[in-house]
MIRO-217911 format. One record per residue: x, y, z of N, C-alpha, C in turn. Coordinates in steps of 0.001 Angstrom, whole numbers, plus 500000, padded with zeros to 6 digits. Example, Ala and Ser with C-alpha at 12.3 -4.5 7.8 and 13.67 -1.06 7.14 Angstrom:
BEGIN
513190494310507800512300495500507800513200496700507800/512850497750507080513670498940507140512900500030507870/
% end
This chain:
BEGIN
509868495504502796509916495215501381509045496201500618/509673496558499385508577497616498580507592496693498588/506537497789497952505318497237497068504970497580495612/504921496737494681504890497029493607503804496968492851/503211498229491813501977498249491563502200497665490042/501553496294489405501221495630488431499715495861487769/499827496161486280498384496258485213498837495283484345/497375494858483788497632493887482903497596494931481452/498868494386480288499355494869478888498098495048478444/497211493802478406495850493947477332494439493831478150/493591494594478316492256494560478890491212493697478437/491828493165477240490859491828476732491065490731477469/491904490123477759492506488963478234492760488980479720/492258490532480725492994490403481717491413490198482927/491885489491484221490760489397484840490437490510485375/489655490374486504489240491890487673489831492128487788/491475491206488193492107491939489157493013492596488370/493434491735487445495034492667486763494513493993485745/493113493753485583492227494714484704492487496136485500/491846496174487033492090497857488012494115497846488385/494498496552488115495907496845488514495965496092490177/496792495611490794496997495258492050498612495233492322/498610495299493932499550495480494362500669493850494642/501480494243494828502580492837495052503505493358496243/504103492692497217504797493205498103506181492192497495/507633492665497197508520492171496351509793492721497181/511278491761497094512070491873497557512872492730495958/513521494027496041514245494246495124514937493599494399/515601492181494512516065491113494243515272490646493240/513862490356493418512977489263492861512722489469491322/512638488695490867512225489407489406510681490066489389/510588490438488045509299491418487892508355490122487505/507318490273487686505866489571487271505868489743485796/505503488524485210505478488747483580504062488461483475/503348487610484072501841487541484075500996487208485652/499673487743484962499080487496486300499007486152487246/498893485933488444499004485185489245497535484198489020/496501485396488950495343484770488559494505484286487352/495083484834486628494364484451484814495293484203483994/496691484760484248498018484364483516498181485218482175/497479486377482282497311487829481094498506488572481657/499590488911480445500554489350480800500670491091481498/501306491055482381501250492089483099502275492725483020/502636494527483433503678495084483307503413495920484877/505227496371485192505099496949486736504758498388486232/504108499165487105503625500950486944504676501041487698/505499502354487520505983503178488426504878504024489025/505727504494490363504464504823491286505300505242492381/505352506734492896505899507888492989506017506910494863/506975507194495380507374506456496504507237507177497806/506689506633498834505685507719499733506865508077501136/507343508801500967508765509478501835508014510466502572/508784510935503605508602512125504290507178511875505503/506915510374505381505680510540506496506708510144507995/506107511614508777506472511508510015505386511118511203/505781510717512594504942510330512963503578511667513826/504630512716513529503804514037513922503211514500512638/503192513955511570502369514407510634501287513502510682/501732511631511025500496511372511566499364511705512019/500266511725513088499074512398514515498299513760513752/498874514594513535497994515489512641496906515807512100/497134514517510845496288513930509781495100513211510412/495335512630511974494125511690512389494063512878513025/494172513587513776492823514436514484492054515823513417/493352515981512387492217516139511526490510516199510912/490824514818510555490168513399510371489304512996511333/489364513556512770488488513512513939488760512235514765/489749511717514805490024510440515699491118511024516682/491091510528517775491673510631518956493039509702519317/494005510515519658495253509515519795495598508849521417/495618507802521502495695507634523256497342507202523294/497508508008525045498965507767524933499202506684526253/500465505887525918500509504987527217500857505527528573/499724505707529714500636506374530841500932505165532679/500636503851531468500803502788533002500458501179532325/501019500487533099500135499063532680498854498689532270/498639498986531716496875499016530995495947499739530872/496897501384531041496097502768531417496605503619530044/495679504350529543495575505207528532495346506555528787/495566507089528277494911508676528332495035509152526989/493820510195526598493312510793525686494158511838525527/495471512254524014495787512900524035495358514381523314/494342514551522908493096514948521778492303514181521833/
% end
């Protein structure tokens, strides 16, 4: 299911949360949020650029990068360090 990023219309009326904006996980089907869940300050959806193209070798990449180590499965409860 997407995830959809919600701000609240007015910063007077809106709490913590709809104030920085929060996320919603939503079936395309569902309707849009008209107010917050938590204070009931009306909210509108952000568009928000849709994250394509992650592969799992760009993964791996990005974490050893990043300095973390990927382990690969080579037996029933045995690992090995692939980096």
């Amino acid at each position: 299911m997407p995830i959809y990023v919600y701000e609240a219309r007015d910063a007077k009326r809106a709490c913590g949360r709809c104030r920085g904006g929060f996320e919603v996980s939503q079936s395309i089907h569902d309707a849009k949020l008209e107010s917050c869940p938590d204070c009931g300050a009306p909210v509108f959806r952000v568009i928000q650029a849709p994250g394509l193209g992650r592969s799992q070798t760009d993964l791996n990449y990005r974490a050893k990068r990043a300095g973390f180590h990927s382990l690969k499965r080579v037996g029933r409860g045995e690992y090995e360090k692939m980096y």
